[in-house]
N, C-alpha and C positions, 0 to 999 in steps of 0.2 A: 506431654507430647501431643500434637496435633493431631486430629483425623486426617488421612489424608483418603480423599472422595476419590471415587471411578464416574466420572460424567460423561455418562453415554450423549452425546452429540448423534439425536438420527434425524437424516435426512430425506426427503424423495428426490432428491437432485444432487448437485454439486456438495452440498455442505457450507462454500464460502458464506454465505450469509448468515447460517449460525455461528459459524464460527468466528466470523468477526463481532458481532453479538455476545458472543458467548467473552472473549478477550475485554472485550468493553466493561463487561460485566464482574470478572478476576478484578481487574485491574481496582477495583473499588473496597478488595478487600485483604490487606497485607500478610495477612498469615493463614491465608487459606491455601490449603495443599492439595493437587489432583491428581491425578491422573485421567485424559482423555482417549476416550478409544469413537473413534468416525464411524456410523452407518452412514453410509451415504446410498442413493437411488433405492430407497426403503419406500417401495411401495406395493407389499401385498402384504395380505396376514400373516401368509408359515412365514414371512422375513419377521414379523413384530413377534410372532410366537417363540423364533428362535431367538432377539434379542431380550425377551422378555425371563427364557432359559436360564442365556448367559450373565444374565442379572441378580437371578435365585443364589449363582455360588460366588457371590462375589458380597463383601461386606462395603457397607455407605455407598450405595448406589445413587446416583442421581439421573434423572435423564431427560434432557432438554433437546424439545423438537420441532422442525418445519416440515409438515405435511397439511398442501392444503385441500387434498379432499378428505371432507367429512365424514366420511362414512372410517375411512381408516384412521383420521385423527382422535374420533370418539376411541375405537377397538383398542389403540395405546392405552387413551387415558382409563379406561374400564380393566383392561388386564396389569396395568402399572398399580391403580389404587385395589386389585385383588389381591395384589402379593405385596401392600405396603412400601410402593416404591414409590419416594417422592417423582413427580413429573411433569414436568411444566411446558403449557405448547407456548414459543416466541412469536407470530405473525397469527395465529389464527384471529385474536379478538381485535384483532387492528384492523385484519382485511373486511371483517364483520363490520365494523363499526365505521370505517371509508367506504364500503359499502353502501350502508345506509346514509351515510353525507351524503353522495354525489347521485346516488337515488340509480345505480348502476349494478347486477348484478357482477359478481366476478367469476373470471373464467374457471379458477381451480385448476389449472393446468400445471402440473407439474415444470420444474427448469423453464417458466413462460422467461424470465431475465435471459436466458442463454439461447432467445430467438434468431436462428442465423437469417437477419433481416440486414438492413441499409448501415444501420450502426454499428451491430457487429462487423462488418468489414471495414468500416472505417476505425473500427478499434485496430483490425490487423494491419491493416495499410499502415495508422500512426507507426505500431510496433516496430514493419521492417523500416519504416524512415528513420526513427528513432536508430534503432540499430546501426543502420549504416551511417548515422551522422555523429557515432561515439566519439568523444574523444580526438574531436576537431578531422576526422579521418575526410568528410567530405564538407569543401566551403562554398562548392560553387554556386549554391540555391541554399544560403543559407535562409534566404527571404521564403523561400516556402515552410518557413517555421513559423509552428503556434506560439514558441517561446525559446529563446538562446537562453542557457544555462553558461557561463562564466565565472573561472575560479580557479586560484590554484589545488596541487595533485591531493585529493582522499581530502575533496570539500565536500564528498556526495553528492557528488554531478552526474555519473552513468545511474545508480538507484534511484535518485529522483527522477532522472529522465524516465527510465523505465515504470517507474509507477505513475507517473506523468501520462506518456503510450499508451499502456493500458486504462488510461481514464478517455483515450481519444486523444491526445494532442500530440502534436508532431513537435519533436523536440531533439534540438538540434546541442550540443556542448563543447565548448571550445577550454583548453587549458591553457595557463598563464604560465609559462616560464619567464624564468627569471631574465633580464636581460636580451630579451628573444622578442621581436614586434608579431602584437598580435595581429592576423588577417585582415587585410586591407577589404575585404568580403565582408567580414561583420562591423566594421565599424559602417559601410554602406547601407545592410541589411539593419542594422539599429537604426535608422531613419524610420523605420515602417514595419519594424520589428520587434516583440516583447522580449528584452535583453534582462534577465537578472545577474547580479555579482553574488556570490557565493562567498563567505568567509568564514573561519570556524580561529577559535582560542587554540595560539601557539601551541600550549603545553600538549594539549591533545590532539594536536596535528603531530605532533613527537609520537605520541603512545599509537597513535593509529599507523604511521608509516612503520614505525619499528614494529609491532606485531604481522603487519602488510608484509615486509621483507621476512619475517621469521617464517611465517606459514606458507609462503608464497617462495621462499627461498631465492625472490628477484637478487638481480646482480646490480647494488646502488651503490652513488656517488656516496664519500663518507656526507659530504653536505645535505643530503637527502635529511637527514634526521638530527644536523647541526641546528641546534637552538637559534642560534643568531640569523644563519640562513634561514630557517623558517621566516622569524622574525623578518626578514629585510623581505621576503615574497609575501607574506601579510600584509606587509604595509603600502606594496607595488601595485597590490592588486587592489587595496581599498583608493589608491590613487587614482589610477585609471577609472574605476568604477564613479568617482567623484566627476574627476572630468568629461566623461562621457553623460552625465547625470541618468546613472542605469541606481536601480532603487538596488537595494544590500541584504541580504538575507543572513544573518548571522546560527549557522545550525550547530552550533556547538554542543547546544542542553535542546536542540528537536531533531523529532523522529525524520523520516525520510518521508512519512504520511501529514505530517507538520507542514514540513517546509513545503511541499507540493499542496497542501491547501489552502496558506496562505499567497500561492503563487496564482494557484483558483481565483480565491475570493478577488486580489488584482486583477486578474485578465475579466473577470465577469464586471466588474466597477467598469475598464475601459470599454468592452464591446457594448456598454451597454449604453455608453455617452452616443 
């Protein structure tokens, strides 16, 4: 039987950075078991004193951390290696070390990422755009899009948009039904607008709608989860996406973090002609 670890995740801010870090890093090792418990805005010593406590009664402790003033990143690592607890700082020997590249001292500011400056609001701006342009609900400016997302129902068109938003982009998504013409809006707005077609494999557009109606207890057409119908809006929607020549992203076997970065890497190729 496996160990399975308590990995303390301490923070002086948010957390998200370790923790994506930290996901990056599981993901590399298939039979590794955890449990993770969040310190987040861990920045004095009775806070390291008390997680350093909470660690004495607990067996296979790990503890992975982003603090980047010094003086508190040292008092972890020196009270961690007294009571034998493995601990590893992520970003300290990096910032040290781009540090010394760019011949720039660094601030050590704790949450400096979560500066309410010019970007952060244009993160929020994207979000309520994003928001209100779900799900085809508004066409008339679809051209103030960073990107149209396109595709029939549970291709992962609102998740991507939304983690889209949150990167900054204003992202607008239009559905495909069957039979039904799409917005005379966005075929105009794709003149001068980044349009992706969205596609995903039949069988799990089945598994995903039918689990969709079980949790969600929607009221669907029996063809909602008819194989053939699927099938016939698959193949509608690779059509159109053909003739309007919008490039395809097929997310069947990718994340929602995939698809949106391959959607990146294009939009940075054109802005950048």
């Amino acid at each position: 039987m496996n160990k399975i670890y308590q990995v303390y995740q301490v923070s002086d801010s948010t957390g998200e950075t370790l923790d994506r870090i930290f996901l990056a890093l599981k993901a590399q090792f298939s039979n590794f078991e955890c449990k993770t418990i969040h310190y987040s805005f861990t920045r004095t010593k009775n806070q390291i004193d008390k997680i350093i406590f909470n660690s004495k009664s607990e067996n296979n402790v790990i503890i992975l951390y982003t603090i980047v003033d010094n003086d508190l990143a040292k008092y972890i690592d020196v009270e961690a290696k007294k009571n034998n607890i493995p601990c590893f700082e992520v970003l300290g020997n990096l910032i040290s070390d781009f540090s010394k590249l760019i011949k720039q001292e660094a601030s050590r500011k704790p949450s400096g990422q979560h500066a309410l400056d010019k970007e952060y609001y244009d993160r929020i701006e994207a979000v309520q755009f994003t928001m209100s342009h779900d799900d085809g609900k508004i066409v008339s400016d679809l051209d103030k899009s960073d990107v149209i997302l396109v595709g029939i129902s549970r291709t992962s068109k609102t998740p991507t948009s939304i983690y889209l938003a949150n990167r900054g982009y204003k992202v607008s998504n239009i559905p495909i039904i069957l039979n039904k013409n799409l917005p005379k809006e966005l075929i105009e707005s794709s003149k001068k607008t980044f349009v992706v077609g969205l596609v995903c494999d039949v069988n799990r557009l089945i598994d995903v709608r039918r689990n969709r109606i079980q949790s969600m207890n929607e009221d669907r057409s029996v063809n909602y989860t008819d194989e053939v119908e699927i099938f016939n809006e698959v193949e509608n929607s690779k059509k159109i996406f053909k003739k309007n020549n919008w490039p395809i992203i097929d997310v069947t076997r990718k994340s929602v973090e995939e698809t949106a970065a391959s959607i990146i890497k294009t939009l940075d190729i054109l802005n950048s002609r």
